[in-house]
N, CA and C atoms as an extended XYZ file, in Angstrom:
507
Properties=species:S:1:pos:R:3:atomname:S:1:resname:S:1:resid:I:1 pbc="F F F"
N       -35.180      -29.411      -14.515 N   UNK     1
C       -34.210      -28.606      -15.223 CA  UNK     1
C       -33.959      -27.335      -14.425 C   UNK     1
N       -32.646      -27.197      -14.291 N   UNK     2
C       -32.444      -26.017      -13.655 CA  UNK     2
C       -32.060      -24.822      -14.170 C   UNK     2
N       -32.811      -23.381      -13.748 N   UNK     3
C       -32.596      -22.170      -14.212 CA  UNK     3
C       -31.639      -21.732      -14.542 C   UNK     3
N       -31.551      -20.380      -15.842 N   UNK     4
C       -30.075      -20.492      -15.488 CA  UNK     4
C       -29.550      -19.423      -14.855 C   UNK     4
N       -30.533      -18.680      -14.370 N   UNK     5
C       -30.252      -17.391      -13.303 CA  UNK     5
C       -29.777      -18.102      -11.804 C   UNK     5
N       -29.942      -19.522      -11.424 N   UNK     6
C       -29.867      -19.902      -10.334 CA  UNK     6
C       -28.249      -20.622      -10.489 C   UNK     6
N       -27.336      -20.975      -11.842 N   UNK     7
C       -26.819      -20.796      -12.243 CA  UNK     7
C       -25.650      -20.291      -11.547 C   UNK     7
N       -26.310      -18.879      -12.256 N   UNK     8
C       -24.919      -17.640      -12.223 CA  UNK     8
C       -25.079      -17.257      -10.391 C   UNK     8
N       -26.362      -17.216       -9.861 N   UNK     9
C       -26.108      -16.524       -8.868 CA  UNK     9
C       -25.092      -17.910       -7.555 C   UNK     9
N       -25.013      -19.259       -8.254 N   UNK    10
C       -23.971      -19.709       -7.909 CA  UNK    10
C       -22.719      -19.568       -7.870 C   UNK    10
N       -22.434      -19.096       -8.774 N   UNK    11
C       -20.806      -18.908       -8.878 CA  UNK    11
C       -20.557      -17.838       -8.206 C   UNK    11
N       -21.645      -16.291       -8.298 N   UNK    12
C       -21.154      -15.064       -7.681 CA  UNK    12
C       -20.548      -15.707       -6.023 C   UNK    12
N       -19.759      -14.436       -6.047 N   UNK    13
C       -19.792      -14.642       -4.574 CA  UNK    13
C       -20.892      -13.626       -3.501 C   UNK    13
N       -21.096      -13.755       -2.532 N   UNK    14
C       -21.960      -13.058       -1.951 CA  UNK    14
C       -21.804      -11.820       -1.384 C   UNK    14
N       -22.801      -10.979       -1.472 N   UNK    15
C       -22.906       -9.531       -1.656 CA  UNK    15
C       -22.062       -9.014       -0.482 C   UNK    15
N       -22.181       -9.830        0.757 N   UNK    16
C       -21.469       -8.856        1.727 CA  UNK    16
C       -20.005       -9.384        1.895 C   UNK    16
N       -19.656      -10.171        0.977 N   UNK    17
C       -18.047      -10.099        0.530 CA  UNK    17
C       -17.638       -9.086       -0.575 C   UNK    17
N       -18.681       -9.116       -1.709 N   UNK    18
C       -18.243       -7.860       -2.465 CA  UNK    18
C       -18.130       -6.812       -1.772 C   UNK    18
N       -19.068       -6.462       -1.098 N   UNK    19
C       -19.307       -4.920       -0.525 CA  UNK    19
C       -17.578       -4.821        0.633 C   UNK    19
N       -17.225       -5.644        1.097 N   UNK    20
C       -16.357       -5.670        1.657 CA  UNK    20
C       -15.026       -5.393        1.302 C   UNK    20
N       -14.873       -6.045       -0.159 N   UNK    21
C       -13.844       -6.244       -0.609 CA  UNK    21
C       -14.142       -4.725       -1.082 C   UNK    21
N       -14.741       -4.293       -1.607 N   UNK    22
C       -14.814       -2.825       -2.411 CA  UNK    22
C       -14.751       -1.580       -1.269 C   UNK    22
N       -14.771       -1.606       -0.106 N   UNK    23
C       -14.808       -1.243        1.057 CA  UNK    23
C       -13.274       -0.805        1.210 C   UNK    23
N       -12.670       -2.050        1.546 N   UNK    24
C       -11.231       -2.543        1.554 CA  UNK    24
C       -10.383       -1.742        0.422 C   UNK    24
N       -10.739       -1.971       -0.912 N   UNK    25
C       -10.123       -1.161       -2.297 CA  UNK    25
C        -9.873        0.069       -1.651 C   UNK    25
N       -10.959        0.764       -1.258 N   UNK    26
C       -11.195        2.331       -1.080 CA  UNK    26
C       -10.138        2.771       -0.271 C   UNK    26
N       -10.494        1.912        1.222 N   UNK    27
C        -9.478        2.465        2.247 CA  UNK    27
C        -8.054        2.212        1.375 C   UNK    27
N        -7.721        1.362        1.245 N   UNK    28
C        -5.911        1.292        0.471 CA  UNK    28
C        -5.878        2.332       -0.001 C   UNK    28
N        -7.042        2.696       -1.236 N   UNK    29
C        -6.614        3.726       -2.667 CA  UNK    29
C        -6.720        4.926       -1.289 C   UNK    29
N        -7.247        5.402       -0.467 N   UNK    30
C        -6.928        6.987        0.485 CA  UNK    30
C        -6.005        6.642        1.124 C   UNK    30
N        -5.175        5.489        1.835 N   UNK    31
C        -4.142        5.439        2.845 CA  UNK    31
C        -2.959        5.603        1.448 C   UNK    31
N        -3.268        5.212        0.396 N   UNK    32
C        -2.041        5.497       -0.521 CA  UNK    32
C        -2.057        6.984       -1.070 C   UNK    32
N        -3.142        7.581       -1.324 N   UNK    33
C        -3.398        9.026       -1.951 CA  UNK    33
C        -2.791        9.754       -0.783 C   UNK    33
N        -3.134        9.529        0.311 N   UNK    34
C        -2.768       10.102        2.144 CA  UNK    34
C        -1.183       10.316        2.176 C   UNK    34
N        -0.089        9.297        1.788 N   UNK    35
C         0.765        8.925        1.975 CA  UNK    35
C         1.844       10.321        1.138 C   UNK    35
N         0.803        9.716       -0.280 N   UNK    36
C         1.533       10.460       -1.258 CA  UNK    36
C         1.829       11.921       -1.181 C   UNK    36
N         0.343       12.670       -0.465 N   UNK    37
C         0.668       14.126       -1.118 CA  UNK    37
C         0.436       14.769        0.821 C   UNK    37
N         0.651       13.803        1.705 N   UNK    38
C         1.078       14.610        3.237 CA  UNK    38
C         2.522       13.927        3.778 C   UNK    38
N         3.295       13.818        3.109 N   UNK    39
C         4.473       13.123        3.634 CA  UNK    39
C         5.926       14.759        3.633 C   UNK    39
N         6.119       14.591        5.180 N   UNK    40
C         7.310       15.594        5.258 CA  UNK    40
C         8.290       15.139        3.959 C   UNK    40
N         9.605       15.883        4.275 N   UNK    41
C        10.776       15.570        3.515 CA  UNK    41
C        11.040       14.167        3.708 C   UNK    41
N        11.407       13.775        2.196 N   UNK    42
C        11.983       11.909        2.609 CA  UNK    42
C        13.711       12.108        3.061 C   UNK    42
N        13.358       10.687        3.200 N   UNK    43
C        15.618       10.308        3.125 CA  UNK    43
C        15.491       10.853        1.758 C   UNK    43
N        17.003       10.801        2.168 N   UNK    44
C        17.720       11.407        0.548 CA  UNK    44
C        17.333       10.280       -0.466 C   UNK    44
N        18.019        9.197        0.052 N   UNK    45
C        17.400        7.723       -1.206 CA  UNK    45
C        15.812        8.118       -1.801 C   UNK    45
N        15.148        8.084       -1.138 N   UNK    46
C        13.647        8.429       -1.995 CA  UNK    46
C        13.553        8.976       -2.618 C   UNK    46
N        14.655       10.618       -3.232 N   UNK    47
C        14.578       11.431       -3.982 CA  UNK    47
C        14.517       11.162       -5.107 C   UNK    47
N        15.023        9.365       -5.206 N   UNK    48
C        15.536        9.387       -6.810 CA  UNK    48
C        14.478        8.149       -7.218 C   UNK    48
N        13.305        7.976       -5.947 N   UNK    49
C        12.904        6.859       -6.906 CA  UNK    49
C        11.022        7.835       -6.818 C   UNK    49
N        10.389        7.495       -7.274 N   UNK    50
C         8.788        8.335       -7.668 CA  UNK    50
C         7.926        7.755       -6.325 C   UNK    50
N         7.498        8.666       -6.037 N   UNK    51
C         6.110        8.047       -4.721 CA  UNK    51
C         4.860        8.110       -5.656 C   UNK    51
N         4.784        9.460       -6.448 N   UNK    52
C         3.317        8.849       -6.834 CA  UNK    52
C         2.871        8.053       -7.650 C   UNK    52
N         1.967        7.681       -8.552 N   UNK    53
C         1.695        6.262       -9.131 CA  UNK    53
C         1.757        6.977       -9.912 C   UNK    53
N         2.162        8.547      -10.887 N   UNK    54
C         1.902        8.908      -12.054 CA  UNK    54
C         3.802        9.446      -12.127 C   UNK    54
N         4.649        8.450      -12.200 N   UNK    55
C         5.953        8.914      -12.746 CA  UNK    55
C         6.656       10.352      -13.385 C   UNK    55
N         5.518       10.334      -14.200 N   UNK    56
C         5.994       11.578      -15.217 CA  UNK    56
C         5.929       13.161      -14.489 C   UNK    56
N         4.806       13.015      -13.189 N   UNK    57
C         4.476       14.012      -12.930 CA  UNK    57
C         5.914       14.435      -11.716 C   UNK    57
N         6.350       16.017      -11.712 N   UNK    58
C         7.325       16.208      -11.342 CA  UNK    58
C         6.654       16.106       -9.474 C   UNK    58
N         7.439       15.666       -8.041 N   UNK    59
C         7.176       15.949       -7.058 CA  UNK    59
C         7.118       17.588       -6.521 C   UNK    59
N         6.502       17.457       -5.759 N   UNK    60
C         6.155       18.801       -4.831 CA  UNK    60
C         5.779       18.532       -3.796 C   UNK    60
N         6.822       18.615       -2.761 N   UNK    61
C         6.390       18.627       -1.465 CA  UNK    61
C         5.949       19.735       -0.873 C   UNK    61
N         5.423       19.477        0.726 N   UNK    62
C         5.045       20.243        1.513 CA  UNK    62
C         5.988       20.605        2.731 C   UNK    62
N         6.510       21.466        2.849 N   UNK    63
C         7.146       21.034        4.201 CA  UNK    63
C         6.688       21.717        5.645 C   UNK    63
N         7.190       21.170        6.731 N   UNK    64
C         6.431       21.136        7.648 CA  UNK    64
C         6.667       22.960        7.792 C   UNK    64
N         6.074       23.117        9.152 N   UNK    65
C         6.092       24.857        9.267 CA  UNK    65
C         4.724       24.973       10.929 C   UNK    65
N         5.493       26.009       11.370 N   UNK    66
C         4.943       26.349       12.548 CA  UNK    66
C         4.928       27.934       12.483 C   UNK    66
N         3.784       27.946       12.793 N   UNK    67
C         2.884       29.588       12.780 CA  UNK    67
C         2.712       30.235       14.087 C   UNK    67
N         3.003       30.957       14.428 N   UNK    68
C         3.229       31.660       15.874 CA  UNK    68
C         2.610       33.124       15.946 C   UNK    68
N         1.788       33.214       17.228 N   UNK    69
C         1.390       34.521       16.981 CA  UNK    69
C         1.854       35.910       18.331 C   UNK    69
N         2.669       36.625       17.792 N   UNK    70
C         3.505       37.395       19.129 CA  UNK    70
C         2.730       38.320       19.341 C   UNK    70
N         1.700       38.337       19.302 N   UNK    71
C         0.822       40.065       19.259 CA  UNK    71
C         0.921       41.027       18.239 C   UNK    71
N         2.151       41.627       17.675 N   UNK    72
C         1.697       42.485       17.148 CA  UNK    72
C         2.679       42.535       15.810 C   UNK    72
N         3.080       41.107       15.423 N   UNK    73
C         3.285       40.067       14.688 CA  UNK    73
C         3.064       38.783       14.654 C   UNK    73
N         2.957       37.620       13.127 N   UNK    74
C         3.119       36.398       13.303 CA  UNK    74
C         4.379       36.128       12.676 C   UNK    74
N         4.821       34.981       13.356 N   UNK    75
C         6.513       34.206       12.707 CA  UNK    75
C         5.964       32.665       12.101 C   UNK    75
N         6.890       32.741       10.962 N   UNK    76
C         6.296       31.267       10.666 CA  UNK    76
C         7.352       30.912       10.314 C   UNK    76
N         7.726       29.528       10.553 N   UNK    77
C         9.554       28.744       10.637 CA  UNK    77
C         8.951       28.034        9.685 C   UNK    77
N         9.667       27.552        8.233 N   UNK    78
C         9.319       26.291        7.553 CA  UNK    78
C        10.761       25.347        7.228 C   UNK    78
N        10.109       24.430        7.044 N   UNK    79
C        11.160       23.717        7.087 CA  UNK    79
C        12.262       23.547        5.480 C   UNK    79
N        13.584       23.987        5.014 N   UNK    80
C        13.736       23.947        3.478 CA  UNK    80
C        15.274       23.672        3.236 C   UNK    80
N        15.699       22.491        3.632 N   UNK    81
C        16.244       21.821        3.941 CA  UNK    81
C        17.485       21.569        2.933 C   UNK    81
N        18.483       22.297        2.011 N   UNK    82
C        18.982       22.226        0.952 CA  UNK    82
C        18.703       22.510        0.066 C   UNK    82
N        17.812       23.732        0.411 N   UNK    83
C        17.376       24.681       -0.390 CA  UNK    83
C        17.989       26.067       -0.612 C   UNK    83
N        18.767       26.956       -1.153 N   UNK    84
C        19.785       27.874       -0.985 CA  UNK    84
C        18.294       29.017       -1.175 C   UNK    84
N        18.564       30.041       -0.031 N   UNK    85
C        18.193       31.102       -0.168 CA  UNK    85
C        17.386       31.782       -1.399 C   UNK    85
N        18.815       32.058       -2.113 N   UNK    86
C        18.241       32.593       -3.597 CA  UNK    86
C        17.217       31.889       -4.105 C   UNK    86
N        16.924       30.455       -4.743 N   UNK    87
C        15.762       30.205       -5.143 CA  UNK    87
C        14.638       30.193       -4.037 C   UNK    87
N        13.754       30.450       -2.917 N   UNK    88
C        13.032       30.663       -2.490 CA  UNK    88
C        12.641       31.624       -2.724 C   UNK    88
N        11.147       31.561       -3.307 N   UNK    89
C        10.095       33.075       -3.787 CA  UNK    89
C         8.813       33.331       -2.707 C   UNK    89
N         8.747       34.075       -1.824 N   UNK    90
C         7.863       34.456       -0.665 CA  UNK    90
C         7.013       35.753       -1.505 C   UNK    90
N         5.723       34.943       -1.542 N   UNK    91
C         4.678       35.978       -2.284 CA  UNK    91
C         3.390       36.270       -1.154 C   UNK    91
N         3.270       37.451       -0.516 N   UNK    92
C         2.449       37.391        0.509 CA  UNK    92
C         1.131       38.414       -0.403 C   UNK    92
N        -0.111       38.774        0.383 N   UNK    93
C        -1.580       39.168        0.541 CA  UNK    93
C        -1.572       39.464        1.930 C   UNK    93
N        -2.578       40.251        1.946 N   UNK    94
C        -3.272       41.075        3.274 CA  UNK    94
C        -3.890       39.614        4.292 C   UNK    94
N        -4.077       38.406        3.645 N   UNK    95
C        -4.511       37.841        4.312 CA  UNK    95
C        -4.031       35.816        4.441 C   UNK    95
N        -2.575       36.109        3.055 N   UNK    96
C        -1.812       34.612        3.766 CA  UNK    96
C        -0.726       34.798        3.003 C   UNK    96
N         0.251       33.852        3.158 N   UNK    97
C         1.824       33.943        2.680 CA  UNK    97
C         1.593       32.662        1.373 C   UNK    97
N         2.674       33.081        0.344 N   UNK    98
C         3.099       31.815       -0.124 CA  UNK    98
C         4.338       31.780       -0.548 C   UNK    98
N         5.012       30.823       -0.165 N   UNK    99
C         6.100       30.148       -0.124 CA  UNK    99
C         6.567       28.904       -0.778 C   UNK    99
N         7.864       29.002       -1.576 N   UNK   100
C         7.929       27.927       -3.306 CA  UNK   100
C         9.183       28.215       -3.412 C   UNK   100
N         9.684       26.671       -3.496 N   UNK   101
C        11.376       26.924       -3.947 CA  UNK   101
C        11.539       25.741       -4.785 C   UNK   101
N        12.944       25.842       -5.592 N   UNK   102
C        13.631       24.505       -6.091 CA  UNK   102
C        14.647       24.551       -5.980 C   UNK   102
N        15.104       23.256       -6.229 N   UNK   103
C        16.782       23.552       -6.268 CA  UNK   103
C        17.203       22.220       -6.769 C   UNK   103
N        17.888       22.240       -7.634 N   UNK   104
C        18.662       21.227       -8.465 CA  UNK   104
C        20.284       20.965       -8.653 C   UNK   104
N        20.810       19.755       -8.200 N   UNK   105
C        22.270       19.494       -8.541 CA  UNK   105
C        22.442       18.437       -9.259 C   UNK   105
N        23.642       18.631       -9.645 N   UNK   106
C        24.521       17.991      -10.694 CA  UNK   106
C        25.880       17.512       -9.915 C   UNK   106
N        26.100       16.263       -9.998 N   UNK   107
C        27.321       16.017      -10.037 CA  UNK   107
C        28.126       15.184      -10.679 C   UNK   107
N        29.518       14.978      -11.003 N   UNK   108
C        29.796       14.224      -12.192 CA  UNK   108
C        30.918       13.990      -11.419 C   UNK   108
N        31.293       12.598      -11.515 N   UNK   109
C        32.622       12.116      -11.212 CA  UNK   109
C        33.291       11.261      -11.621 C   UNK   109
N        34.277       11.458      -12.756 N   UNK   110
C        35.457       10.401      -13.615 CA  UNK   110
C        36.208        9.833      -12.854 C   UNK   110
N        36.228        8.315      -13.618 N   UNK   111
C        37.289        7.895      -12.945 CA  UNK   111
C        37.714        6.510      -13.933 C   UNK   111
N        38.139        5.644      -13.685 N   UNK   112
C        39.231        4.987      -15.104 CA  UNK   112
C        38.686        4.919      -16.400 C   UNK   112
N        37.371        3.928      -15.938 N   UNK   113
C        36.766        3.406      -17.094 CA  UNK   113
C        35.156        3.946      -17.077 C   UNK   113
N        34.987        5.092      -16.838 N   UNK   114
C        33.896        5.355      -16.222 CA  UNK   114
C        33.228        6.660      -15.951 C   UNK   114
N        31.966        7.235      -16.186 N   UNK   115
C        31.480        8.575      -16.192 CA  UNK   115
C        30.315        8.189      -14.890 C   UNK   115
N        30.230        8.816      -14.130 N   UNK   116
C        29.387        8.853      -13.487 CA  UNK   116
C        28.500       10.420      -13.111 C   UNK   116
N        27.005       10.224      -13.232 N   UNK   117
C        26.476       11.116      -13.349 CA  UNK   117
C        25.619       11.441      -12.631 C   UNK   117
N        25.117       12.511      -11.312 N   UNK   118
C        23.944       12.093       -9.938 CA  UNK   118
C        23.113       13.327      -10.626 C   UNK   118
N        21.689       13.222      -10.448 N   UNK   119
C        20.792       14.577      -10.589 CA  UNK   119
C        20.392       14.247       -9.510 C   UNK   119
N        19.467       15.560       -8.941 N   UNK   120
C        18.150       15.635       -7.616 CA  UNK   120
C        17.504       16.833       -8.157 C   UNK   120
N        16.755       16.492       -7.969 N   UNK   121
C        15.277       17.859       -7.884 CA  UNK   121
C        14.324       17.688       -6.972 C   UNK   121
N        14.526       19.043       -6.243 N   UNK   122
C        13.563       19.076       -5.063 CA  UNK   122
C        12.985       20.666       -5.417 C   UNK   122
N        11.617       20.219       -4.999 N   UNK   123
C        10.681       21.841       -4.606 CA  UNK   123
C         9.649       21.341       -3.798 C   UNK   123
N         9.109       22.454       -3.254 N   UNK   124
C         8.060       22.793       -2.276 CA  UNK   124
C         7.245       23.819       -2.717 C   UNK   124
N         5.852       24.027       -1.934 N   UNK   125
C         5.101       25.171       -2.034 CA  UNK   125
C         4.047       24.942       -0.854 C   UNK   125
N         3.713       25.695       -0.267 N   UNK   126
C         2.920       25.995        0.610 CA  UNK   126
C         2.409       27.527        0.402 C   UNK   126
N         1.237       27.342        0.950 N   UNK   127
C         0.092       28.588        0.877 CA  UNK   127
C        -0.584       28.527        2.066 C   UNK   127
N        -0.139       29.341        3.606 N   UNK   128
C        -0.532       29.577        4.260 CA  UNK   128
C        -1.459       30.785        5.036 C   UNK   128
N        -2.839       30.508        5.325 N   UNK   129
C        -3.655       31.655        5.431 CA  UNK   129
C        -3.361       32.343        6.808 C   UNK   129
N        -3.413       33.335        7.314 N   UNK   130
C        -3.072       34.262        8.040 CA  UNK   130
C        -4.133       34.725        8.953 C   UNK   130
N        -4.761       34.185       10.549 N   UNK   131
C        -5.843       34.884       11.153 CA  UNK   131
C        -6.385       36.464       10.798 C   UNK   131
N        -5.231       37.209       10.620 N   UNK   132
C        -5.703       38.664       11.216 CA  UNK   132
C        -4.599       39.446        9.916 C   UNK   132
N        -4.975       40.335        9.375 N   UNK   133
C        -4.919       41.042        8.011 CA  UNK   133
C        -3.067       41.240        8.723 C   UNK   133
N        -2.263       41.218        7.219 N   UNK   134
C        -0.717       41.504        7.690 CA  UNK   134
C        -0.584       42.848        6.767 C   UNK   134
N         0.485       43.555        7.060 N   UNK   135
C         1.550       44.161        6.453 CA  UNK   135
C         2.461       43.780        5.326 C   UNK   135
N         2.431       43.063        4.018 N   UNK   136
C         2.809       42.415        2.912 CA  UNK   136
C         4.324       43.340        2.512 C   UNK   136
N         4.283       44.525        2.734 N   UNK   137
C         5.133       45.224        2.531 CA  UNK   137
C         6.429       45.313        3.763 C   UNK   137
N         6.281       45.173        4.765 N   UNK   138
C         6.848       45.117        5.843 CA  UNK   138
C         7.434       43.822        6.537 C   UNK   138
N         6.963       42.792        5.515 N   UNK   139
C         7.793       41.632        6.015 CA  UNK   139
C         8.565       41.121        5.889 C   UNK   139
N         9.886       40.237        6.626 N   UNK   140
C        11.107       40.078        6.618 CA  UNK   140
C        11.299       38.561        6.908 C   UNK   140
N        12.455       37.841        5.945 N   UNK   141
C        12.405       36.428        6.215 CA  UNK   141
C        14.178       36.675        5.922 C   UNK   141
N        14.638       35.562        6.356 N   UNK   142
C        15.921       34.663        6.430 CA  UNK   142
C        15.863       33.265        6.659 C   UNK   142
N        16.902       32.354        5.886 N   UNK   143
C        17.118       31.307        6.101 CA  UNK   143
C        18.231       31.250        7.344 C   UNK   143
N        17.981       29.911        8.251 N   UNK   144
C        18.770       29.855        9.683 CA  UNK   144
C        19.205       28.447        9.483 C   UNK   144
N        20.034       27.496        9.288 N   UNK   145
C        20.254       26.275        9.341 CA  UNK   145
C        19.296       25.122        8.555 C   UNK   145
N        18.922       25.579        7.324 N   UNK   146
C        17.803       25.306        7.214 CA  UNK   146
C        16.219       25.416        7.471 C   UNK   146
N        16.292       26.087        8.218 N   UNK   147
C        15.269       26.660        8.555 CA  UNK   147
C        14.353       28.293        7.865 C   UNK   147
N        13.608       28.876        7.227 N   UNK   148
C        13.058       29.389        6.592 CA  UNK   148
C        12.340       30.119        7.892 C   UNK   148
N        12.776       31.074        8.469 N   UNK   149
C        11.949       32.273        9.513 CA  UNK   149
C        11.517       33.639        8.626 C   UNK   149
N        10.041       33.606        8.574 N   UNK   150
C         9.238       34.774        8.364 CA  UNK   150
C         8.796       35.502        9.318 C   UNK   150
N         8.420       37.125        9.270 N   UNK   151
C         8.223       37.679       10.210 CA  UNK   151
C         7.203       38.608       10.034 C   UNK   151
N         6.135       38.316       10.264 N   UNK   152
C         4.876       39.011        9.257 CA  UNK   152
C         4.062       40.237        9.967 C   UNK   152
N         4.229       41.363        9.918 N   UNK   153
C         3.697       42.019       11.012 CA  UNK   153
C         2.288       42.323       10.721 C   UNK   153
N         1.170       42.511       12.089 N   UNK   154
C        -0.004       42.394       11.864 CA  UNK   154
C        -0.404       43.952       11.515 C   UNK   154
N        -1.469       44.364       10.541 N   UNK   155
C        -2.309       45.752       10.214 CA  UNK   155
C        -2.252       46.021       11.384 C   UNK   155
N        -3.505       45.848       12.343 N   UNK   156
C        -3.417       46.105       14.222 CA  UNK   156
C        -3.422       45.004       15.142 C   UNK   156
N        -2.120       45.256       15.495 N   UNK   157
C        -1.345       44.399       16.326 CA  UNK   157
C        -2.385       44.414       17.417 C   UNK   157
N        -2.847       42.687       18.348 N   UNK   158
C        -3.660       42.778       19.282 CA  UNK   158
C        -2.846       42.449       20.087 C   UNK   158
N        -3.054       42.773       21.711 N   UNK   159
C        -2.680       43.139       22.509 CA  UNK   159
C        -2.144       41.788       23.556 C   UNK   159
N        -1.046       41.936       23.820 N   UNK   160
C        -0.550       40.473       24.528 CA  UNK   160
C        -1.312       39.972       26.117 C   UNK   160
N        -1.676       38.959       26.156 N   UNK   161
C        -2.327       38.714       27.744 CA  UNK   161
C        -1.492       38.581       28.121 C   UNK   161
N        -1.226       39.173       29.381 N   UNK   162
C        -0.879       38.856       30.605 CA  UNK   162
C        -1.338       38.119       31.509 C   UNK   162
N        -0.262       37.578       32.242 N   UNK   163
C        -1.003       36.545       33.074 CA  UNK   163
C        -1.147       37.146       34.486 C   UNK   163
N        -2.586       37.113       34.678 N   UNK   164
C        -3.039       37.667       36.044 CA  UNK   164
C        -3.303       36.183       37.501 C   UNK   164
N        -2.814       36.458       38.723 N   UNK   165
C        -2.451       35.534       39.331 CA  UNK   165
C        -4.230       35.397       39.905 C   UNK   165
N        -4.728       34.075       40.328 N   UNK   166
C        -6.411       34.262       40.172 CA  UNK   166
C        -6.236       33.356       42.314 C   UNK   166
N        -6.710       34.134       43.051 N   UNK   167
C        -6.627       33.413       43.988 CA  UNK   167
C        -8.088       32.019       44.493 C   UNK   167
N        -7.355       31.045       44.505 N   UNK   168
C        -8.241       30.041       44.452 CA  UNK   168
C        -9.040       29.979       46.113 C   UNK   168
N       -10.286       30.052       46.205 N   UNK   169
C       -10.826       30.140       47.185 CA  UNK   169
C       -11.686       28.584       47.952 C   UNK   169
C-alpha cells in the first residue's frame, strides 16, 4: 500500500522549477514596475490609454533634464513639452529645486450627426538635489521651445579650471 505523502509529492512539480518559475514572476513584476514609473514622455496615442496596472490612479511623469555646473552657477534644462509656462510651479531650497506642472485640453468638434469630444492630461514633477548650497532667491527660469532652462546661482561660486597644457616627457 502506498503512502499518501508519496502521493502528493508526485504530482508536485519539482522544487527547482518552482523556485524558477517564482524567480521569473519577480523579474517581469520589476521590468513592468521599471517601465511604468522611468519612462520619458510617450507618443501622444499613449496619453489616452493607462500604463499603470492601477487605472484610477492619475499619471505623473518624469521628464528628462540635464544639470550643468558653470562655476559660479548651475543650469538645469528639463524637458516640458506642451506645457504652457503659466502652469509650471518652480519651488527651490538652499539645497535642490522642485519642479511640477499640468496642463489640460479640451477640444470639441461638430459636425452633421455628431459631437465629438478629445481630453488630455499631462503633469510632471521632479525634485532635483543640488551639489553645493544655491541662492533660492536669485534664480531665474524660462521656457525655450519646450524646453524648461533654470539658472540657479551658487552661495560661493567655485572657481572654473582651466586647462593647463602638461608637457609629456
Amino acid at each position: 500500500m502506498k503512502s499518501h505523502k508519496s502521493d502528493i509529492r508526485k504530482k508536485e512539480e519539482p522544487l527547482s522549477k518552482r523556485v524558477d518559475t517564482l524567480f521569473e514572476s519577480i523579474r517581469q513584476n520589476m521590468e513592468e514596475m521599471e517601465r511604468a514609473f522611468a519612462r520619458p514622455w510617450p507618443p501622444s496615442f499613449e496619453l489616452r490609454f493607462p500604463t499603470l496596472p492601477f487605472p484610477s490612479l492619475p499619471e505623473v511623469r518624469a521628464p528628462l533634464c540635464d544639470l550643468v555646473d558653470r562655476g559660479d552657477r548651475y543650469e538645469l534644462s528639463l524637458e516640458v513639452p506642451g506645457i504652457e509656462k503659466e502652469k509650471i510651479d518652480i519651488k527651490a531650497t538652499k539645497h535642490s529645486i522642485e519642479v511640477s506642472g499640468e496642463q489640460s485640453e479640451k477640444k470639441e468638434e461638430k459636425g452633421k450627426n455628431y459631437l465629438y469630444n478629445e481630453r488630455s492630461y499631462k503633469s510632471f514633477y521632479r525634485k532635483i538635489p543640488v551639489p553645493e548650497e544655491i541662492v533660492p532667491s536669485k534664480i531665474d527660469a524660462k521656457v525655450v521651445n519646450g524646453i524648461l532652462q533654470v539658472a540657479m546661482p551658487k552661495k560661493t561660486p567655485t572657481p572654473s579650471e582651466e586647462s593647463t597644457k602638461v608637457e609629456v616627457k
